[in-house]
N, C-alpha and C positions, 0 to 999 in steps of 0.2 A: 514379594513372592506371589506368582499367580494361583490364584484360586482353582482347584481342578474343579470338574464337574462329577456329579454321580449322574451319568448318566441313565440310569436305571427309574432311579427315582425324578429325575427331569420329564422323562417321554411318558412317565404315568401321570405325570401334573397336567403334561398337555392333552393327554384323554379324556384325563377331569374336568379339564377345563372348557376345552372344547376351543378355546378362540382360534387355535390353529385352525380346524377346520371350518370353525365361519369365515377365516381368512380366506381357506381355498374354495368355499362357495364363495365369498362376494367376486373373487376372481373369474370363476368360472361363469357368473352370471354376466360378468361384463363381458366376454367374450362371445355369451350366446348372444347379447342384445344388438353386438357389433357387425357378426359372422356374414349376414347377407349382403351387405353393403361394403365389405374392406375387398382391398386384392386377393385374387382368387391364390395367384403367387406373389408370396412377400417382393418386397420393392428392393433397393441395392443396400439403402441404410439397413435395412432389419437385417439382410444375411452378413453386412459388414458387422454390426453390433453383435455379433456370435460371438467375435473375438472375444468377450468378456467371462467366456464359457471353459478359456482354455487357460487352465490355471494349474501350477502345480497342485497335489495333492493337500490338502488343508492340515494342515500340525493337529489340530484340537479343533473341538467340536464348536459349532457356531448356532444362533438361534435362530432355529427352522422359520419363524418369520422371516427371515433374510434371505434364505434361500428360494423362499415362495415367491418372494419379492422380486425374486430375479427371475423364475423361470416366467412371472408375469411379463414381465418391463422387457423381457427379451426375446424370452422363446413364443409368446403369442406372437408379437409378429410376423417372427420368421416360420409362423405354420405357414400351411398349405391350405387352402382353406376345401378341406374336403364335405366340411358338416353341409355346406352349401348348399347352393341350386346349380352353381354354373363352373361344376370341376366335369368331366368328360373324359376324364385320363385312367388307363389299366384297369377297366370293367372294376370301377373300387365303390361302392356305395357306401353311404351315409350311419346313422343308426336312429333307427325309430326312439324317438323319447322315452319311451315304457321300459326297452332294453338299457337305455344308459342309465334308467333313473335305478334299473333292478341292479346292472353292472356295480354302483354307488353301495348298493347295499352288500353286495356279496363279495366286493372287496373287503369288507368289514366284517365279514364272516372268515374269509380268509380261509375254504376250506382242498385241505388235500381231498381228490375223489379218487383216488385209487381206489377203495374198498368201500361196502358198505359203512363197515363198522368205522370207519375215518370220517363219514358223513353220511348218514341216512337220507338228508333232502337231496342231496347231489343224484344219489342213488335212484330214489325216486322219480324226479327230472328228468334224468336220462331214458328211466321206464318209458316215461310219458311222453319225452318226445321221440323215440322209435316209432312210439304205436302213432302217434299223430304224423310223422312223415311216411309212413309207408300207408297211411291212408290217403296222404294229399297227391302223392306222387303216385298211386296207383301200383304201388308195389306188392308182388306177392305175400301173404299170412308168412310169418316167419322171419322175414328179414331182419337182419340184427344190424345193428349202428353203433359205431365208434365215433366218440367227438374228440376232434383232433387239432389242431393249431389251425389247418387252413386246408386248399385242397389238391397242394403239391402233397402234403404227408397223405391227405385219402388218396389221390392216386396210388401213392406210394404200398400200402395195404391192401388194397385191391388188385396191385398187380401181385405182391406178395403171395397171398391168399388164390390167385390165378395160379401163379408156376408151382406153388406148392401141390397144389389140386392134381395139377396136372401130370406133375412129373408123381406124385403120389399114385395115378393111375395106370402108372409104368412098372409100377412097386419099387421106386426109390424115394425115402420119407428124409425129405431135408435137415426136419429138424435135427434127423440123428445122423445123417450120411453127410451133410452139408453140401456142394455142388461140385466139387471135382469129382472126375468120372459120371458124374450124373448124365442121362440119356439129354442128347442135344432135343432142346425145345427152339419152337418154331414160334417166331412171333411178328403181328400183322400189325401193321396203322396204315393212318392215311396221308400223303406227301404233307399236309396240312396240320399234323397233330400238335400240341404244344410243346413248347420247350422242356416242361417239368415232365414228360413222358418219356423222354427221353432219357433227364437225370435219374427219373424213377430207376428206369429200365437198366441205368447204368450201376446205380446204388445195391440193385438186385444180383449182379453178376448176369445180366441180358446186353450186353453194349449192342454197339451200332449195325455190327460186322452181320451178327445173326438177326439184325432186321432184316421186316420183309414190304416195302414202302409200295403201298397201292396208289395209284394215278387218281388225281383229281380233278372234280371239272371248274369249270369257272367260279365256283361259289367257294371253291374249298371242300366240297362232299364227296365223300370215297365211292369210287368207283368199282364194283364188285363183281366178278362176275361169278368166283368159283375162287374155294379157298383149301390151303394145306390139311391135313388129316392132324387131330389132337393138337392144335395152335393155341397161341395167348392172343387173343383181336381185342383191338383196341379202338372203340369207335368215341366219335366226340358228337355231343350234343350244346352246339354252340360255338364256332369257328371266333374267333379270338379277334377276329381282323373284320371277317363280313358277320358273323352270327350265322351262319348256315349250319344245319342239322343233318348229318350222315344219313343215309337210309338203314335207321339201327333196324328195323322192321326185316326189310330182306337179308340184312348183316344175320341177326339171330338163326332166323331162319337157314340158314346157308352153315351159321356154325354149330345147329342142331344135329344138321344130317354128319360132321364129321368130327363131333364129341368135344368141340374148342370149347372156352373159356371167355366169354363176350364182355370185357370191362368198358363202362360206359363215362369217359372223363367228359362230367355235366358241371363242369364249374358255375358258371351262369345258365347255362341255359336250359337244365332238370329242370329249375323252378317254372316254364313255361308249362310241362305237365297242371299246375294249379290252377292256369285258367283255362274256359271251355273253348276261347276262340285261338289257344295259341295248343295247346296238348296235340294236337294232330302232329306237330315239329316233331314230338316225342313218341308216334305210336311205334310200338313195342319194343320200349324200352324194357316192361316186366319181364322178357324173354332172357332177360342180360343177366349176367352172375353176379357183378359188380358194379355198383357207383361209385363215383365222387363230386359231392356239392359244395358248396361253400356260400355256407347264411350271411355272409358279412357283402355279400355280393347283389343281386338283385332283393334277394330278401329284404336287406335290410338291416340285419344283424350286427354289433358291434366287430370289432377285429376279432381272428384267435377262433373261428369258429367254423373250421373244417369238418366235417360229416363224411365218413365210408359207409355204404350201406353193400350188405352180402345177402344172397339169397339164402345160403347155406351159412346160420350164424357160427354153428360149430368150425367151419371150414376157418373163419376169418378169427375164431381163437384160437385155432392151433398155429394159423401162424403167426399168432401173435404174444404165444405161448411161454410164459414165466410163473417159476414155481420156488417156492423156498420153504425151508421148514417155521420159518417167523410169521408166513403169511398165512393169516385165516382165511377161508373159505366158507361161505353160507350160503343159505338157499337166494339170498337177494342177491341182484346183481353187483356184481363187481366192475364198474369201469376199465381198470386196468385189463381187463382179456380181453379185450377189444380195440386196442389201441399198444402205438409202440412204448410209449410211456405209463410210469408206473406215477408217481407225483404227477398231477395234475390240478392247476388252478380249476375252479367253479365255472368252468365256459356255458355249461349246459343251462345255468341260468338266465343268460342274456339270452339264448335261442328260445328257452321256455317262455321268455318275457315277449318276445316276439310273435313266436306263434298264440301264443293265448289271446294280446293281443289285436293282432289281424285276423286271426280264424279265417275261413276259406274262403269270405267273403270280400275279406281285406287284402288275403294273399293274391288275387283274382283281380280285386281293381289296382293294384302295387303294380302287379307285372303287365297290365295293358296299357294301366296311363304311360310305363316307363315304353311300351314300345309305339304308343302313340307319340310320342315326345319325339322319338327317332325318326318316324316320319314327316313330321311337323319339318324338321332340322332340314330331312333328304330336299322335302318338297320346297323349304322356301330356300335352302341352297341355291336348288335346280333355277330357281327364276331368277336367280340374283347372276345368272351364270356361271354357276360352278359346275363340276361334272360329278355325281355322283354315282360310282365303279361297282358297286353293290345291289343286289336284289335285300330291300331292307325289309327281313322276316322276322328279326327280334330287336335287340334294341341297341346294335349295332351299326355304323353309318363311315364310307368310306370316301375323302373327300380330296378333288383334283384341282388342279388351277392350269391353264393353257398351257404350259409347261412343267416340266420337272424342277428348273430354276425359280421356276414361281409358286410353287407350290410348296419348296423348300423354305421361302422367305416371307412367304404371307404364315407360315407356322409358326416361327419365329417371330414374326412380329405377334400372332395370337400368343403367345406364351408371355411375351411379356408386357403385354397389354395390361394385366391384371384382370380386365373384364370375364374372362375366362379363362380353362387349360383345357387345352387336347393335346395327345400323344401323336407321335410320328409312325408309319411304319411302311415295309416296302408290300407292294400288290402286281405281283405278275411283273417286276422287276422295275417299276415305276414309285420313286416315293409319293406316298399320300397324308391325309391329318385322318386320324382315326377319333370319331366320336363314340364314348361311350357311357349311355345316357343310364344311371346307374342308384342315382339317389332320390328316394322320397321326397326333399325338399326342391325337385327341379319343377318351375310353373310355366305354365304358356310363355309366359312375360320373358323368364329368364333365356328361354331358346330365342323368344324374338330378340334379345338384348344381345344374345352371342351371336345367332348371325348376324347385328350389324356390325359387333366385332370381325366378323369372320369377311363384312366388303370392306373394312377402313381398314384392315389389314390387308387387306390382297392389292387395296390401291394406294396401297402407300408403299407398297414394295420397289426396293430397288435392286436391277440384277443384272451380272454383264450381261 
């Protein structure tokens, strides 16, 4: 007869014990010792060896060393090697050692931050890093921040917290009218904006229909001359494709004179406000009513670590507004009024661990070696013959081959070279390789090592 398990009393032996988790460090140290030197994308065996992953559902419990065992022997492989120097794909950075080593710990604490009273340090954290980013980014006294998964949900908030506002100063209050019959709202971007702006906008009850799409010029930056009365504007600080930065400066100004709502989606490229030779990209951004950043991006920060910030912190609670009679309220912050989620894992940590960190001086050399690294990339492209489509302003790089077919297949071959990954995307109706130079661990060495990727790829292409 088989022996059940208590499981209860099993998973406490192994806390005591601890070997499980020397187990998952010695794995995880093998990994980092490995990380700069393996394929940047797993090879055909690692993604074939998944199949060991797809199993029916297990009858009974099995011992967790086995299952380590395997996500070692398997799943390392077939990562992505993002920790790296020479990943280049979907503006996705790295994470600073200090934030992984704090991330290690604060899994272990395992804290819900919805409330003070669910976590006092969470709470704290959060204090401390508003006040530390609206210093770094030169945001007005007052701005309130929500930490959020990433910076499709701070969009998400920020546009929220816009139509709320707005249709609020019409005197219809959503929270309790909700949006039928509500006064039709007027809303701006630029041909350029990104995808998640769009889902935001459609998640909000704003679809397509009642956009109002500005003409852009060759960089991607909106073009403005003059705009609607009481509108929702949506500028971007950081073009996705080139890195180009809107004129938020005469944007604000332009949506002061007619009462609009200036949300600024800064996924990567807010962080350029931190240093003094790139902030000019950003002036008068403080004009704007709303951000969205995201730390896990140029910063540096682990995943899971999206940031809204509001000029008017009251504004960005009420629309984010949840109330029961179980829930305490105290003079300390409470996370949950500032975000859509009420249960929320410890993210504020890894961003804490980050900014302490780097402090201004780290945040400042972070983001120019990453945009020196971009022109490193543009300028030894350009000699090697390549055509680069872009004015490279941050750390974004757009990348051509003689033709459309060639450019198609030298990508192709970079992706599965291993040496490197860049993404694909289309420019003014021309596909190109998009580099986007994103992680702390990227060295001189490493770009020089990709573009020779990027000529043994192009000449080894074959195409009708």
């Amino acid at each position: 007869m088989i022996k059940k398990i208590d499981i209860q009393q099993e998973m406490y032996s192994q806390i005591l014990g601890k070997e499980l988790f020397e187990q998952a460090k010695s794995y995880t140290y093998a990994y980092m010792d490995g990380v700069h030197e393996r394929n940047v994308f797993p090879n055909d065996e690692a993604i074939k060896n998944l199949v060991v992953f797809d199993e029916p559902f297990p009858a009974m419990s099995i011992n967790p060393t086995e299952l380590l065992r395997m996500l070692h022997e398997y799943g390392s492989p077939a990562t992505v090697t993002q920790t790296g120097g020479r990943y280049f794909g979907f503006v996705t950075g790295s994470s600073v050692p200090s934030a992984l080593a704090a991330k290690w710990l604060s899994d272990v604490w395992d804290q819900n931050t919805a409330l003070y009273v669910m976590s006092p340090i969470s709470s704290q954290l959060e204090a401390t890093c508003e006040k530390w980013l609206v210093d770094l980014l030169g945001l007005p006294a007052g701005t309130g921040a929500g930490f959020v998964t990433g910076s499709s949900t701070a969009n998400l908030c920020g546009l929220a917290a816009g139509r709320n506002e707005l249709l609020n100063r019409q005197g219809w209050d959503v929270n309790v009218d909700g949006l039928f019959d509500a006064p039709k709202l007027r809303v701006v971007l630029g041909g350029q904006a990104h995808a998640t702006i769009f889902k935001a906008l459609a998640l909000l009850g704003l679809g397509k229909s009642r956009v109002e799409i500005v003409p852009t010029d060759n960089q991607g930056r909106m073009i403005v001359d003059e705009m609607p009365e009481s509108c929702l504007v949506i500028t971007q600080a950081g073009n996705v494709n080139t890195g180009a930065f809107d004129p938020i400066d005469e944007i604000c100004d332009l949506a002061r004179r007619v009462n609009a709502w200036v949300h600024v989606d800064g996924a990567f490229g807010l962080w350029a406000a931190g240093s003094r030779t790139k902030k000019i990209l950003t002036q008068g951004i403080d004009k704007a009513d709303s951000w969205a950043v995201d730390a896990h991006k140029t910063l540096n920060a682990p995943y899971d670590s999206g940031i809204i910030l509001c000029k008017h912190s009251e504004i960005l609670v009420a629309a984010m507004q949840a109330t029961a009679a179980y829930i305490p309220h105290g003079e300390q912050r409470d996370g949950m009024h500032y975000t859509p989620e009420m249960s929320r894992r410890g993210r504020v940590v890894e961003l804490w661990a980050t900014l302490k960190f780097l402090g201004k001086d780290g945040v400042e050399e972070l983001v120019d070696r990453l945009c020196d690294h971009a022109k490193r990339f543009a300028e030894n492209l350009r000699a090697e013959g390549f055509r680069i489509l872009n004015d490279v302003v941050f750390n974004q790089v757009l990348v051509a081959c003689d033709s459309p077919e060639h450019t198609k297949v030298t990508l192709e071959n970079i992706q599965k070279s291993g040496e490197c990954w860049c993404g694909g995307s289309v420019w003014n109706g021309e596909p190109v390789i998009r580099i986007s130079v994103c992680s702390w661990a990227t060295t001189v060495a490493d770009v020089e090592r990709s573009v020779a990727a990027f000529v043994n790829a192009r000449d080894r292409a074959i195409f009708p």
